[in-house]
C-alpha positions as CSV (number, residue, x, y, z in Angstrom):
1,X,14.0,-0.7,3.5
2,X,11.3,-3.0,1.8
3,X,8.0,-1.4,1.1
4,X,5.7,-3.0,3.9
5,X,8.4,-1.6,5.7
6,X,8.4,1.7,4.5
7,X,4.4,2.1,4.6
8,X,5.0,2.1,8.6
9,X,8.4,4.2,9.0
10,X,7.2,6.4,6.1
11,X,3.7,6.9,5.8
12,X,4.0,10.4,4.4
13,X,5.7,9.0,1.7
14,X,2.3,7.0,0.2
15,X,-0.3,8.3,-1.0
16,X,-3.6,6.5,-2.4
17,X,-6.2,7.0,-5.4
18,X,-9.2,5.3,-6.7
19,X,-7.2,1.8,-7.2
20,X,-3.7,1.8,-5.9
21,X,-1.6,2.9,-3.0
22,X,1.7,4.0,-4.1
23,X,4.6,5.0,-2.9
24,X,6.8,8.3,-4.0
25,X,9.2,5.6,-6.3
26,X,6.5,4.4,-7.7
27,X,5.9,1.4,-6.0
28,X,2.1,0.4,-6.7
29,X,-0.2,-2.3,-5.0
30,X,-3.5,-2.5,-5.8
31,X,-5.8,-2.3,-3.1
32,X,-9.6,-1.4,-4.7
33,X,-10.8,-5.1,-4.0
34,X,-9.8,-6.0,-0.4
35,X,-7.3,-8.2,0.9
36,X,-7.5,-11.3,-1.0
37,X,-7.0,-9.3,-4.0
38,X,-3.7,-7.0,-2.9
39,X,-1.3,-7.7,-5.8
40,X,2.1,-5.9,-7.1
41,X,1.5,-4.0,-10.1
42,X,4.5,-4.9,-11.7
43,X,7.5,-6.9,-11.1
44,X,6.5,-9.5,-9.1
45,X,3.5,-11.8,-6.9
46,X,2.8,-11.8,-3.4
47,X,2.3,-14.6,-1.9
48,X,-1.3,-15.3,0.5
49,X,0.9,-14.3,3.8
50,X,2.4,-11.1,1.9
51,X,-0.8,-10.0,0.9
52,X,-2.1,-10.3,4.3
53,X,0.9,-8.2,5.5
54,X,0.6,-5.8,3.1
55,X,-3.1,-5.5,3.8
56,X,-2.8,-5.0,7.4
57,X,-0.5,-2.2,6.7
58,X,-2.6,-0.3,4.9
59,X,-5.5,-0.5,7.4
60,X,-2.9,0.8,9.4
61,X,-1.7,3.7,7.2
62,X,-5.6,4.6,6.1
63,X,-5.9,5.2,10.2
64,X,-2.2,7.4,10.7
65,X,-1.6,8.7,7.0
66,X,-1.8,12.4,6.7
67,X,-4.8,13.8,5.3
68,X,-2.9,15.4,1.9
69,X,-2.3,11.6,1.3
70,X,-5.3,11.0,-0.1
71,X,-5.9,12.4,-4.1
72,X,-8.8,11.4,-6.3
């Protein structure tokens, strides 16, 4: 499972902080500056339809995601 994938099948897996959204592998996007900004942390870019993707998930996930998913 890929990790836009995950961030829907999974949500409880993810959790977010001041900067990143990560997942419980460690899987870390940044997301502080919006979605023209959305950018793997390590390992790799996303292209401009990726980021969109990836964006559009976590709107989605900041809606559904459990409320112990969010730390400071």
């Amino acid at each position: 499972m890929t990790p836009l994938e995950s961030i829907y099948a999974e949500p409880e897996k993810w959790h977010v902080d001041s900067h990143y959204f990560i997942h419980e592998d460690g899987f870390r996007l940044w997301v502080h500056s919006g979605g023209q900004f959305v950018h793997v942390t390590a390992g790799g870019k996303l292209g401009i339809i990726e980021r969109w993707r990836y964006w559009q998930a976590f709107k989605w996930w900041r809606k559904n995601a459990p409320i112990t998913a969010y730390t400071s």
